[in-house]
Phi, psi and omega in degrees: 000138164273354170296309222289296173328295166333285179287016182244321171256004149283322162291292180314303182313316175308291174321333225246326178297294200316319168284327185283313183310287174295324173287003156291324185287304161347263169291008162287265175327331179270323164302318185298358191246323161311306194277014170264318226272312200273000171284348183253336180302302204268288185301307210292323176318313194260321218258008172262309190307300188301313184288332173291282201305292161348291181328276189344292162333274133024291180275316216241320178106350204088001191251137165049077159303163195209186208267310162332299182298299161302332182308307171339288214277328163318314162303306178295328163318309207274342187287328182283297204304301206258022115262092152245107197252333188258148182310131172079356186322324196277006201251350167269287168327307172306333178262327162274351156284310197291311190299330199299289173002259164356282190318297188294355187284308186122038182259085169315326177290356168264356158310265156027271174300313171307290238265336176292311194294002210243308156312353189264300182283025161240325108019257165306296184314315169289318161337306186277337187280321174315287191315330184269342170252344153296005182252002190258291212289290147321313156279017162257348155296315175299314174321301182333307205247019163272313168277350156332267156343302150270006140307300147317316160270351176286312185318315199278330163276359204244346193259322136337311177249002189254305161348283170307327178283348178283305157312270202320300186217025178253284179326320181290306153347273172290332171298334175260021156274301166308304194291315194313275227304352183277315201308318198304320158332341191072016158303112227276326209263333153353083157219176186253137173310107164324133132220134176313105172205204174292164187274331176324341159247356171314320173308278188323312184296279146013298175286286200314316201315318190271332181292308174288334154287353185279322185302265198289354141312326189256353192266323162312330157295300180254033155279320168283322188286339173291328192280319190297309178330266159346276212284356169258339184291299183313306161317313189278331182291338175302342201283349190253128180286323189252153186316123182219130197250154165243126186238145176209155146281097030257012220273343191076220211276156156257325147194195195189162177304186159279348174270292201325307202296296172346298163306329185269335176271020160207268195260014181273003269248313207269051235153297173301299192284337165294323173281337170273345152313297190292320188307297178284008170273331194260342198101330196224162151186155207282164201058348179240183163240134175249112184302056217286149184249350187187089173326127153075011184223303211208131169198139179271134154252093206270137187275100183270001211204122150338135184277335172317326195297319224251057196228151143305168180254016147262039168055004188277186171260133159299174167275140154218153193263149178324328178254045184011039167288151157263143194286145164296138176275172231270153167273183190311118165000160141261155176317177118288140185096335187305122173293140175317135180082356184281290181325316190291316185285020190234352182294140163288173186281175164251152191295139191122289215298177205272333188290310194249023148327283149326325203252352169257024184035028131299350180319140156296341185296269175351327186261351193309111177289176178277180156283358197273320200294358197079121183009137142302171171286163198255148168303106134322122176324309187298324193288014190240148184278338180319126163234133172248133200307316191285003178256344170280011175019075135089332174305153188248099204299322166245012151292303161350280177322284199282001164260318185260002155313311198273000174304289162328300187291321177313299183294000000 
């Protein structure tokens, strides 16, 4: 992959200056402490020699010398003879051994000769030791300013890869980031910008683009098949001559005949939509038939009655009960001078109500037999208005209907 390349040799790059840079300070401070060592090696060795055989003299003049003493200056001769670090050195040593010599014969004028060549070589030695530290000194400058430097290029490379990572794979990044969060916005025209980055997101932007002309490609799509569905569901409810609904619960009507619609638009409208409300909650209701398609949710619901019969005759809405009989309305004042209860027993009955059923001897009461006469009769399944989809195998509820509609015109 290539963001995975990318950020690996970018990372990698960061990593691979940062270890040279310390182990470069690393060796730097480690040269520097060999040149403090071999400036006390090589110098500092002959410049004790040369300051002991002084001393000696010094004290003694060369006269009577004790054993002790010569032991010193021998010693110190052979410390000098074998460090020889400086141009001409042994040739400086060889000239304060030929003064000792002397000196110790009891040749006073060779006093003299020890102590200038013994300065001479001590001398050349500090010479060297300055010279090893300005060469320390120097190389601790370039170090200095050697990890400077690789500091300086770890940054720019680091500004460098930080750069790259920006372009390539924070910027692609936010540009899909940006377009996803407008679409959720509902922005239609939202898509991402070509930019140059890795192709794993060039791909990925690419995709979004098309996954979102795909998106709202199927919402156009399934905004017209919703629209065909709706003018054909309308088309089949026209097909029923009297005003017929599709009602669901609680959502009310969804959709309805061209009669149907007629009926909502007037002044019963709030009145209509509560009986088709109650009808699919019950199932039943007096005028209508009810189709259930999802007992007690969604029923096509057809007007078998004038929707007026089932009005008061002050035009008001009745109360209705659940099982959508309607309640007596309330009665009349009474007169003045008028005995108590006479308006109610001079009110007429209202039409619907169980009073005047009665008195047109429709009543179920009215039909009710004696007991001398024997059981009622048993309830048929066809006298209940309920029709349910899951009991019609497969049959078409409103095929019926339009059969025997055409019956009706014939005859």
């Amino acid at each position: 992959m290539e963001i995975r390349r990318d950020m690996t040799y970018a990372l990698g790059a960061l990593i691979i200056a940062g270890l040279l840079l310390s182990f470069g300070s690393i060796g730097l401070f480690m040269r520097m402490g060999p040149a403090i060592e071999r400036i006390r090696r090589d110098n500092v060795v002959t410049m004790d020699a040369a300051r002991q055989i002084l001393a000696v003299f010094a004290a003694t003049c060369g006269e009577d010398l004790t054993s002790d003493e010569r032991e010193k200056i021998e010693t110190a001769l052979a410390r000098a003879s074998t460090n020889l670090t400086v141009d001409d050195e042994e040739a400086l040593v060889q000239a304060v051994t030929d003064a000792v010599s002397r000196a110790m014969t009891g040749d006073r004028g060779a006093l003299r000769e020890v102590a200038r060549t013994a300065d001479d070589l001590a001398q050349a030695n500090s010479d060297a030791m300055w010279e090893a530290d300005g060469d320390a000194q120097r190389l601790g400058e370039a170090g200095a300013w050697t990890a400077a430097l690789g500091g300086l290029a770890l940054v720019l490379l680091g500004v460098y890869a930080l750069g790259r990572m920006r372009r390539r794979v924070i910027a692609p990044l936010a540009e899909l980031e940006r377009v996803l969060d407008a679409v959720r916005r509902g922005d239609e025209h939202a898509r991402c910008k070509p930019i140059r980055g890795a192709v794993e997101l060039e791909g990925a932007m690419k995709n979004a683009n098309a996954l979102i002309d795909r998106l709202y490609g199927m919402d156009a799509k399934v905004s017209g098949l919703a629209d065909a569905h709706s003018s054909a569901l309308v088309a089949m409810l026209d097909r029923e001559p009297a005003p017929m609904w599709l009602v669901a619960v609680p959502d009310g009507v969804l959709s309805a005949s061209s009669k149907g619609h007629e009926e909502l638009s007037g002044r019963q409208a709030a009145g209509l939509r509560q009986r088709l409300d109650i009808a699919v909650r019950n199932g039943r209701a007096d005028g209508f038939e009810v189709i259930a398609i999802e007992r007690g949710k969604l029923a096509l619901v057809r007007q078998v009655s004038p929707w007026a019969r089932t009005q008061r005759p002050t035009g008001e809405l009745a109360a209705v009960s659940p099982e959508g009989e309607g309640e007596p309305s309330a009665p009349r004042p009474e007169a003045p001078g008028e005995a108590p209860g006479a308006a109610a027993k001079s009110a007429p009955p209202v039409p619907g109500s169980e009073p005047a059923k009665v008195a047109a001897g429709t009543s179920d009461a009215a039909k009710v037999p004696s007991a001398a006469s024997g059981p009622p009769p048993a309830v048929s399944a066809a006298d209940d208005d309920v029709i349910d989809f899951a009991d019609l195998d497969g049959e078409d509820p409103l095929g019926d209907v339009e059969d025997e509609d055409e019956d009706d015109e014939r005859t």
